[in-house]
LODOVEX-165910 format. One record per residue (C-alpha): residue number from 1; x, y, z. Coordinates in nm, 4 decimals. Each point is the difference from the previous one (the first is absolute). Example, Ala and Ser with C-alpha at 12.3 -4.5 7.8 and 13.67 -1.06 7.14 Angstrom:
2
<1,<1.2300,-0.4500,0.7800>> <2,<0.1370,0.3440,-0.0660>> 
END
This chain:
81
<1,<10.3495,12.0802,11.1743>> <2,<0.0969,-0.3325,0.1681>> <3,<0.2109,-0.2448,-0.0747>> <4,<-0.3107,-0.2065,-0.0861>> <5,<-0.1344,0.2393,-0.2670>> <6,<0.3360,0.0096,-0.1718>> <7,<-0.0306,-0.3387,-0.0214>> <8,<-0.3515,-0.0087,-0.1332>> <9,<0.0864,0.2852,-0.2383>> <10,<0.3383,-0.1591,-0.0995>> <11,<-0.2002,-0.3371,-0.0965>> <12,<-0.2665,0.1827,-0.1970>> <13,<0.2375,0.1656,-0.1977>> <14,<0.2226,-0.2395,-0.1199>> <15,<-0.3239,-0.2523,-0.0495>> <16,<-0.1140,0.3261,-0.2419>> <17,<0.3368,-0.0450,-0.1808>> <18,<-0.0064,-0.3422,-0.0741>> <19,<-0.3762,0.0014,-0.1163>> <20,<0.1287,0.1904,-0.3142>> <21,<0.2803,-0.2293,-0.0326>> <22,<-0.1912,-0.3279,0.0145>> <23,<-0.0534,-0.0806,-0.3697>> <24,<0.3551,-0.0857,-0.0183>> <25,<0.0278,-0.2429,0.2312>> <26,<-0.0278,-0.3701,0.0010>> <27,<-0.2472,-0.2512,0.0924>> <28,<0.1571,-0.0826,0.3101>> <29,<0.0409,0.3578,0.0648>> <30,<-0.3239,0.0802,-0.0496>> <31,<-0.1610,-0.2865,0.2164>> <32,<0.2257,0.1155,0.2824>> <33,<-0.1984,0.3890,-0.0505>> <34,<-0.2864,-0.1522,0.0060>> <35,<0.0511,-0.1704,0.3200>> <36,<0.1442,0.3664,0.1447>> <37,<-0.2817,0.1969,-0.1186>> <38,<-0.2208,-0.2317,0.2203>> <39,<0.1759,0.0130,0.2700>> <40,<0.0419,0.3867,-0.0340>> <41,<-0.2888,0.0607,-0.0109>> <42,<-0.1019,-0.2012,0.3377>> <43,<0.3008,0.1901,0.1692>> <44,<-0.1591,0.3528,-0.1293>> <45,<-0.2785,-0.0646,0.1789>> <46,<0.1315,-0.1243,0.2770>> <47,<0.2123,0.2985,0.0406>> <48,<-0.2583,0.2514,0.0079>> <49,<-0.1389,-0.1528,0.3053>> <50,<0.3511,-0.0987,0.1612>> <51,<0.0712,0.3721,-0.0070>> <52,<-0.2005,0.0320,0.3513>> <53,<0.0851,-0.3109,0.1088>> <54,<0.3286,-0.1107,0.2081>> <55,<0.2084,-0.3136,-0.1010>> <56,<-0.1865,-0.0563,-0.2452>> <57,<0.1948,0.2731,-0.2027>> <58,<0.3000,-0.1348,0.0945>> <59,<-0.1226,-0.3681,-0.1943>> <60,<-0.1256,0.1954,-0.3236>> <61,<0.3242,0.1681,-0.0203>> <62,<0.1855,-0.3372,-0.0234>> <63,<-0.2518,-0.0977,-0.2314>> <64,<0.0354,0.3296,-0.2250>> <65,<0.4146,-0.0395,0.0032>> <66,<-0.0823,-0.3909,-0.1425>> <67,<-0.2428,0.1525,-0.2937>> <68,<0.2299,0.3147,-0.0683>> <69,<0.2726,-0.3064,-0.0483>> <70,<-0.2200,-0.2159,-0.1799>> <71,<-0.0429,0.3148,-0.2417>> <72,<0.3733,0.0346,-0.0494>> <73,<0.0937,-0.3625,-0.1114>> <74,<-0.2967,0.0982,-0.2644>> <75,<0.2069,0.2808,-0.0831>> <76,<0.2539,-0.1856,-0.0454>> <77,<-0.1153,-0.2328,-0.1969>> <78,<-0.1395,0.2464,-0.2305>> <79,<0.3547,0.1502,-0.0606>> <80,<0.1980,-0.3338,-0.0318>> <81,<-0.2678,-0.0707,-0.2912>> 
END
């Protein structure tokens, strides 16, 4: 598995996590998931067709470290609640 998938696995599982999570967080909080859920979902797609592509990869990887970080300050939120 490549560095890529572990990423893509890595964001889907902690996105999975939080989804449970989500009915104790705030409004703010819960805008900001809103926002990442869109924007996950245009970067899942993306993905699957980056995977034969070159570069490109390289762009939705930085893209998937932002939402995987994005996902943690919602974490953290959720905890300091």
């Amino acid at each position: 598995m490549s560095d890529f998938d572990d990423l893509i696995d890595d964001l889907k599982q902690k996105r999975d996590e939080l989804r449970v999570q989500m009915n104790l967080a705030s409004k703010e909080v819960k805008e900001e998931w809103e926002e990442l859920e869109g924007r996950t979902r245009k970067f899942l797609a993306r993905a699957e067709i980056a995977r034969t592509g070159e570069g490109v990869g390289d762009a939705l990887g930085d893209l998937g470290e932002e939402l995987k970080k994005g996902y943690q300050r919602i974490r953290d939120a959720i905890r300091d609640s």
